[in-house]
matplotlib code that plots the C-alpha trace (Angstrom):
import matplotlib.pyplot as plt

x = [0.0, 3.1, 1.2, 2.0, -1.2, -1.5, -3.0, -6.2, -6.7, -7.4, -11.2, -13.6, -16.8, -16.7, -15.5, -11.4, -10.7, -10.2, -13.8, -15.2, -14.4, -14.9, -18.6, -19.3, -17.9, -19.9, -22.8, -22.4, -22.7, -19.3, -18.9, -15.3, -13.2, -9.4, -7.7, -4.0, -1.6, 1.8, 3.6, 3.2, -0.5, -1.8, -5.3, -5.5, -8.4, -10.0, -11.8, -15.0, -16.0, -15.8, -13.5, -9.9, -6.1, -4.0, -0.2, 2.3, 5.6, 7.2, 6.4, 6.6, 3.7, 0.2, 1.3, 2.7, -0.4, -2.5, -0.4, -0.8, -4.8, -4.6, -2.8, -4.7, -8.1, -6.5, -6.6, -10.3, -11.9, -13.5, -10.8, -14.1, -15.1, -14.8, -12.0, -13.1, -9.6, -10.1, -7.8, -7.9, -7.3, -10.0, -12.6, -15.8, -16.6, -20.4, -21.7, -23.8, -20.4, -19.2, -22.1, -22.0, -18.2, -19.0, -21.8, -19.8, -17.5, -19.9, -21.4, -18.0, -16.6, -13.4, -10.5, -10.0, -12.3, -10.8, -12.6, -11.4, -12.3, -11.4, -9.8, -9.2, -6.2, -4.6, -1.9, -0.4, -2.8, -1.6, -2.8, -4.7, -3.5, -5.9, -4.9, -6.6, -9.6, -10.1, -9.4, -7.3, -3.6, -1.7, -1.5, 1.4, 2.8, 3.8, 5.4, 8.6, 9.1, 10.8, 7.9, 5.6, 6.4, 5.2, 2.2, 1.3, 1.4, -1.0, -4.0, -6.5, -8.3, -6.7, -6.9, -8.9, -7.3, -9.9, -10.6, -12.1, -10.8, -11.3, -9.6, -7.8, -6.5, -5.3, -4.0, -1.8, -0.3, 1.1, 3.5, 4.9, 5.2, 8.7, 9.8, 11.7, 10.5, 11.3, 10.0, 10.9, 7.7, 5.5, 2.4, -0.6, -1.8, 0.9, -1.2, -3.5, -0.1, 0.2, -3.4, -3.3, -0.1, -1.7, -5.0, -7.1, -9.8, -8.8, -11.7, -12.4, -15.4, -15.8, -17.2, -19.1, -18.5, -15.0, -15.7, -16.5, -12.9, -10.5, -7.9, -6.7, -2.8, -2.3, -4.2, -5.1, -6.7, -9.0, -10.6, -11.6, -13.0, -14.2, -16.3, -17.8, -18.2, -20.7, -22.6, -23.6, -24.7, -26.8, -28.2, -29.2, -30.6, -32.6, -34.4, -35.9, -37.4, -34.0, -33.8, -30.7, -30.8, -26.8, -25.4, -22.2, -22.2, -22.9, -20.8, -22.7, -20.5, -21.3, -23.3, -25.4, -29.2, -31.6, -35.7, -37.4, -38.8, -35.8, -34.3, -30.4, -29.6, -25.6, -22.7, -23.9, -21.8, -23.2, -20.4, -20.1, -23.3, -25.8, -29.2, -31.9, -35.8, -38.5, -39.2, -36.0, -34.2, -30.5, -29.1, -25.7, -24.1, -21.9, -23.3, -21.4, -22.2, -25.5, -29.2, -32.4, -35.4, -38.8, -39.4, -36.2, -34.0, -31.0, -28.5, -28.0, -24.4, -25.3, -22.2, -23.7, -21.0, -21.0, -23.7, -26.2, -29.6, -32.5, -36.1, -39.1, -39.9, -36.5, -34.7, -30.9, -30.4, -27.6, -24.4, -25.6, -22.9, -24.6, -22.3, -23.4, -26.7, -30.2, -32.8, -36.4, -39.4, -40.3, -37.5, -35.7, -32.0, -32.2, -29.1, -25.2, -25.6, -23.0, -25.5, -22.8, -23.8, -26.9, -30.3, -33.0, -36.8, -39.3, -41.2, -38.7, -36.5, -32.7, -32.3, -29.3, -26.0, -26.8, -23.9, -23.1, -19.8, -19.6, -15.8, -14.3, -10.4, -10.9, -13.9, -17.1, -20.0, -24.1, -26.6, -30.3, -32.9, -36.5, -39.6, -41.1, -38.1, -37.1, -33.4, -32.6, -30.1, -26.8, -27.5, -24.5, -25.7, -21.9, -23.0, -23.7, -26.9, -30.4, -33.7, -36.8, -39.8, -41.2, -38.1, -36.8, -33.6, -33.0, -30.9, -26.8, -27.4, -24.2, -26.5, -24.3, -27.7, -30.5, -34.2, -36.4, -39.9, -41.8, -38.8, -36.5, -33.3, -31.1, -27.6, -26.0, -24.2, -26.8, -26.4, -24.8, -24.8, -22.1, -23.7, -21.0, -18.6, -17.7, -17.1, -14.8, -13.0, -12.0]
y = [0.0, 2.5, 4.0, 4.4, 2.6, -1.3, -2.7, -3.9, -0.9, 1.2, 2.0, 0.4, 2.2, 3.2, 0.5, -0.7, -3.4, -6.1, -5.7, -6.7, -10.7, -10.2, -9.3, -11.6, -14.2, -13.0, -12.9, -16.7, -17.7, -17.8, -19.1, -17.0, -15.0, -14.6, -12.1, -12.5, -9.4, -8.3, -7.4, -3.4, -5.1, -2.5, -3.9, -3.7, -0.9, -1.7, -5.3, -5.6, -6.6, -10.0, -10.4, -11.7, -10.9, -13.2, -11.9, -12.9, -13.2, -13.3, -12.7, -16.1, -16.2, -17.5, -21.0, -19.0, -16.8, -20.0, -21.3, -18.2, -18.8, -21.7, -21.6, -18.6, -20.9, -23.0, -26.8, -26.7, -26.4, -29.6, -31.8, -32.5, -28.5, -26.5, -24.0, -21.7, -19.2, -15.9, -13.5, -9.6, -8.3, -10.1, -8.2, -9.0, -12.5, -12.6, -14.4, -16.6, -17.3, -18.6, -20.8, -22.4, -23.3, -24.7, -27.0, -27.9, -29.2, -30.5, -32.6, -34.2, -35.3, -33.6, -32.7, -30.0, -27.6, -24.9, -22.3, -21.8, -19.8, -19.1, -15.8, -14.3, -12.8, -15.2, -13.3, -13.1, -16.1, -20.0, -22.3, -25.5, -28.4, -31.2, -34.9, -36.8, -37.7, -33.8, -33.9, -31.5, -32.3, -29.2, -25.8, -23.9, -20.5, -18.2, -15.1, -16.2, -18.1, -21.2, -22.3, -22.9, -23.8, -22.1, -25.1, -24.5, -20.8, -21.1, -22.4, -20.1, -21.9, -20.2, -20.5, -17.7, -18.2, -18.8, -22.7, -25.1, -27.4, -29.9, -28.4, -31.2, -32.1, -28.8, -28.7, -32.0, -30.2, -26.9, -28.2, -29.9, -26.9, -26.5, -22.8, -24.6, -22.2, -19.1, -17.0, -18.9, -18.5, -21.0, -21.6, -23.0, -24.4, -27.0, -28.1, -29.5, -32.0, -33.5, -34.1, -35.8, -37.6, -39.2, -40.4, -37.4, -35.9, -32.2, -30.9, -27.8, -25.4, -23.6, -20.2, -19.3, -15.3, -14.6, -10.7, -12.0, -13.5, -10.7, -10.0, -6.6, -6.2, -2.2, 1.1, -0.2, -3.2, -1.7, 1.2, -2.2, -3.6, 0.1, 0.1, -3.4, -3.2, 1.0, -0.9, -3.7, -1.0, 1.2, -1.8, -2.7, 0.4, 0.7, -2.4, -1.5, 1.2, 4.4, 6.7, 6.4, 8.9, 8.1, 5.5, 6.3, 9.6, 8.8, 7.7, 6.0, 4.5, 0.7, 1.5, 4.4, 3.8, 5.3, 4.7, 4.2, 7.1, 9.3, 10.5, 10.7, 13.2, 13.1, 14.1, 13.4, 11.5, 10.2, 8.7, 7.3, 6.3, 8.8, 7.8, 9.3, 8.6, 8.3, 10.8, 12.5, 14.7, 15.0, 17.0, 17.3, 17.3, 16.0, 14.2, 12.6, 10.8, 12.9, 12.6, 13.4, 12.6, 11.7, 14.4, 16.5, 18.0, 19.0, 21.0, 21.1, 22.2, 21.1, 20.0, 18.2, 17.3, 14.9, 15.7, 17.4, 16.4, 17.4, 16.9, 16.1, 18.1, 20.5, 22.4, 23.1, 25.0, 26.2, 26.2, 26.0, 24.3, 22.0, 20.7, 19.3, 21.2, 20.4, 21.7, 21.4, 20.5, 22.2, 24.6, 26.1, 27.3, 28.2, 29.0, 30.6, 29.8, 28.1, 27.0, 25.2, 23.8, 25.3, 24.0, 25.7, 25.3, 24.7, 26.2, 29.0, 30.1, 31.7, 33.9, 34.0, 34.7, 33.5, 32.3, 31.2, 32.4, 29.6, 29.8, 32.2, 31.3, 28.8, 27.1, 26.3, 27.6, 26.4, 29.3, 28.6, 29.1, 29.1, 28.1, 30.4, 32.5, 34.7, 36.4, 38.8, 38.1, 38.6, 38.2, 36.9, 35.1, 35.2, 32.2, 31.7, 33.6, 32.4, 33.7, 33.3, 32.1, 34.0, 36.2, 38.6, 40.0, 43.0, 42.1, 43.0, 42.2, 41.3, 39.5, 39.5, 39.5, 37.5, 38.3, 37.8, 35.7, 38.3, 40.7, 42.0, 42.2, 45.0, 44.8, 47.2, 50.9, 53.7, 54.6, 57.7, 59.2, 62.0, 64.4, 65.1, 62.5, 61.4, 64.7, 65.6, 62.1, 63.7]
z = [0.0, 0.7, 3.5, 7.2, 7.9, 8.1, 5.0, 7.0, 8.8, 5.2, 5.0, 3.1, 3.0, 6.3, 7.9, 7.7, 5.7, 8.2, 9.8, 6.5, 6.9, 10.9, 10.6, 8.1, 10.8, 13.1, 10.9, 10.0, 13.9, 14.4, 17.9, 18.7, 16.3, 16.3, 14.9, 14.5, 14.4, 14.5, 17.6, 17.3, 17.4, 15.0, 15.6, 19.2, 20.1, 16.6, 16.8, 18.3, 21.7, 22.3, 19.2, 20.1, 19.3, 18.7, 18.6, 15.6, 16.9, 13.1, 10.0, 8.7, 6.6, 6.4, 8.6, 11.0, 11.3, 11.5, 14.4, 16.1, 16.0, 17.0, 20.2, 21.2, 20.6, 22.6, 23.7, 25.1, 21.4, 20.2, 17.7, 15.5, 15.0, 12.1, 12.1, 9.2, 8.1, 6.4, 5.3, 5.9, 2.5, 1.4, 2.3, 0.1, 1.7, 2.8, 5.5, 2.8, 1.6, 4.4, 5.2, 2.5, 2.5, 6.0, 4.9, 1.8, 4.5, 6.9, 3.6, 2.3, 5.8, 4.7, 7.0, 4.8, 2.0, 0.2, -1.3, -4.5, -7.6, -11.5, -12.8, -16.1, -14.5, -11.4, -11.4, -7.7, -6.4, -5.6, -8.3, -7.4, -9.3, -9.6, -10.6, -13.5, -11.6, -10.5, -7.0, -4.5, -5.6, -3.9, -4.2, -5.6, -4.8, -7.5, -5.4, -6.7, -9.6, -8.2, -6.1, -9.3, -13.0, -16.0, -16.7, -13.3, -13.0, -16.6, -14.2, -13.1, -10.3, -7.6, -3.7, -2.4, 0.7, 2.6, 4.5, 6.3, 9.0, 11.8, 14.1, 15.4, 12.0, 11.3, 14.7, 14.1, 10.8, 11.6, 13.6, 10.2, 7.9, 6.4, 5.0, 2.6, -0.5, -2.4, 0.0, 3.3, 4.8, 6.3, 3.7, 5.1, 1.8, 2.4, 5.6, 2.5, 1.2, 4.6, 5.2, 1.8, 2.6, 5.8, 3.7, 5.1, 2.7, 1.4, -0.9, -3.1, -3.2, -6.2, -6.0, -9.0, -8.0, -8.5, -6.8, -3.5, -3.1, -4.6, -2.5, -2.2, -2.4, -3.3, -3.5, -7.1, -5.8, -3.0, -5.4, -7.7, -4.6, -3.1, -6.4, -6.0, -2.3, -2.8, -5.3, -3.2, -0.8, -2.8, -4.1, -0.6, -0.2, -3.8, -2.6, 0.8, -1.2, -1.1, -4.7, -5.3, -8.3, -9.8, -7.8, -10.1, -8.3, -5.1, -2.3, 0.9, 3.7, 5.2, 8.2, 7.1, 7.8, 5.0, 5.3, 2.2, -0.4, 0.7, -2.4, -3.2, -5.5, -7.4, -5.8, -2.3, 0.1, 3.3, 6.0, 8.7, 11.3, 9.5, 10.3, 7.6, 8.0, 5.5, 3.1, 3.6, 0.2, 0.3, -2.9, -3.7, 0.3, 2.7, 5.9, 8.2, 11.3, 11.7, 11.8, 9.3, 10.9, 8.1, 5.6, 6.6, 3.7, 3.0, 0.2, -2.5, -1.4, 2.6, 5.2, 8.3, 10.8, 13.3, 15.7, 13.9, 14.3, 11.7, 13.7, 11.1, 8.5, 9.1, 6.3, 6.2, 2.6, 0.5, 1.8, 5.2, 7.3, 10.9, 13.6, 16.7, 16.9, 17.1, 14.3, 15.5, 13.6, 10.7, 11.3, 8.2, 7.8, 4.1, 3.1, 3.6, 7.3, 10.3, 13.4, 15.6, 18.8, 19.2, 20.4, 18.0, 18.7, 16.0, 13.1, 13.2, 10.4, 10.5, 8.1, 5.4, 7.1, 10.5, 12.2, 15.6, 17.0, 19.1, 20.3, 22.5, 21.9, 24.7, 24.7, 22.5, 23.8, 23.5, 21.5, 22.5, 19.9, 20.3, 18.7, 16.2, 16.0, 13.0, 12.7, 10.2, 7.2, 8.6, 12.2, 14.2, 17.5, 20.4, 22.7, 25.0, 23.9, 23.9, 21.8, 23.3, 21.4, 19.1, 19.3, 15.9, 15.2, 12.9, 9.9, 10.6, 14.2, 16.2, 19.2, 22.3, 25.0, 25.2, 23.7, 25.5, 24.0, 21.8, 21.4, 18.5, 19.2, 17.1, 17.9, 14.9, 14.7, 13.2, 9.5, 8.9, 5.6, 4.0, 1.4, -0.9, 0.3, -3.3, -5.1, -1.5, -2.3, -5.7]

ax = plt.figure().add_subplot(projection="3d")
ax.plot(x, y, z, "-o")
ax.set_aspect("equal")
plt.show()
């Protein structure tokens, strides 16, 4: 990746890489989950609750991480279960996938099931070779050229890296692995020869979609899988009922919430834990980790930060920036507007230009907004301040003071006019 930041830790949607195969796990009834990470445990803060890590000592490849699983399972798990591996660059793997690897497995009485697949393009995957009757010979490398040769490295079944074990079998062979390859690693594909060697059934699984199993290996890789990854999403959403106008222009992380007949317009992107309702309109904004309750609107040209909170029926315009603040009911901030942490009441309506200077140098302060209120075009509210219901201010107000319910507040130096200032400037 030639980044500072661990491979599976890059997002996905919303949601780093490595979580993708974790939830699916968790999604298939996976009865504990092992995560295995380096020493500088990179992960550590990152995985679920209940989720555990398993530490690495070595870099010694994909055996090596296996072992590390294994022993952190530990000796009380059942020799008979199945001990289902995935890998965190590859992140597509559904829990539907994974069930039915494990009943594949459950079916043939295997020690071992592979899931495999066929590429146009295998380059950078292990090849399975199959003997004349079509079963599970090996699987071959092809990092480095003198772990596979040219016939073999012409196969396009590869190993998708992702497996099925008893776990006492499995168990039995790490212990075996040899590093005796081009890459001196430990490969736990070869776990596959010495269950064959000692009369132990390995089977494949063929996967018919090839998308579900790409691995991700550089920047170039995770945009491919980025692209496959938002469409399953939208398409999620289109069927419980979302318009998603362009899905080719719109960007919707992972674990966004959207009710049905809301209405996507292009160019919106909606991150993080956004929760829309029904009947919603978002055109052409950013929202991020934020909340549209039914019928609320927002944009075209709208930035919702983290914390903002659109009740029913509410309207945040153009260019109107929300952070942390509450817009009530039916309440309408049309346009050119910042409202940061501020409570506003509802049915009232903020004028163009309303800003909340909600930072002294030192600390950010709340601005309290009635129901009913109306403030002029340009009216700057200094919080902590709060407008009573019903409350006006006059346009070009600098509002320092409360208003009380009912009042209007004017807050602005008295126009003075100069006859005869230009032909004096002359």
């Amino acid at each position: 990746m030639r980044s500072a930041t661990p491979k599976v830790l890059h997002e996905l949607c919303g949601r780093p890489m490595v979580l993708w195969p974790l939830e699916a796990a968790l999604a298939a009834g996976a009865g504990k989950v092992v995560v295995v990470d380096s020493p500088q445990r990179a992960l550590e803060g990152v995985l679920p609750e209940g989720v555990e890590l398993a530490i690495q000592p070595q870099a010694n490849g994909t055996g090596g991480a296996a072992a590390a699983g294994m022993a952190q399972l530990g000796s009380e798990i059942d020799p008979a279960a199945p001990v289902l591996v995935l890998s965190g660059d590859v992140p597509l793997v559904s829990a539907e996938v994974i069930e039915e690897l494990i009943a594949a497995h459950a079916g043939s009485g295997a020690a071992a099931t592979m899931a495999t697949t066929v590429l146009e393009d295998p380059a950078g995957y292990g090849r399975v070779v199959r003997d004349s009757a079509g079963a599970v010979e090996r699987v071959v490398e092809t990092k480095g050229h003198g772990d596979s040769t040219q016939a073999e490295r012409e196969i396009c079944e590869v190993n998708t890296g992702i497996f099925v074990f008893t776990a006492g079998a499995l168990a039995g062979a790490l212990p075996r692995l040899s590093s005796e390859n081009a890459q001196h690693e430990l490969y736990l594909p070869q776990v596959l020869d010495l269950l064959r060697a000692d009369g132990a059934g390995v089977e494949a699984h063929v996967l018919e979609d090839e998308r579900v199993v790409l691995g991700v290996n550089d920047r170039a890789d995770l945009a491919r899988v980025r692209k496959l990854a938002q469409a399953a999403i939208h398409e999620r959403h289109m069927e419980a009922g979302v318009g998603i106008l362009d899905p080719e222009g719109t960007v919707i992380d992972v674990e966004v919430e959207i009710g049905p007949d809301t209405v996507i317009e292009p160019f919106s992107t909606i991150r993080g834990r956004t929760r829309i309702g029904r009947g919603c309109t978002v055109r052409h904004s950013y929202l991020i980790d934020c909340v549209l309750e039914d019928g609320a609107s927002v944009g075209p040209f709208g930035y919702l930060r983290p914390g903002a909170i659109l009740r029913a029926g509410a309207k945040v315009g153009t260019f109107v920036e929300v952070k942390n603040s509450d817009i009530g009911p039916g309440t309408k901030v049309p346009h050119l507007s910042y409202i940061g942490d501020a409570d506003v009441g509802e049915r009232s309506n903020l004028g163009a230009a309303t800003i909340t200077a909600n930072y002294d140098g030192r600390a950010k302060h709340r601005t309290t907004v009635g129901s009913g209120v109306r403030t002029g075009v340009d009216t700057t509210l200094v919080a902590p301040v709060t407008l009573g219901d019903g409350a006006y201010t006059g346009a070009g107000s600098v509002i320092t003071e409360d208003v009380p319910p009912g009042a209007l507040g004017i807050a602005r130096e008295r126009q003075r006019n100069i006859e005869g200032y230009a032909e004096r400037k002359e």
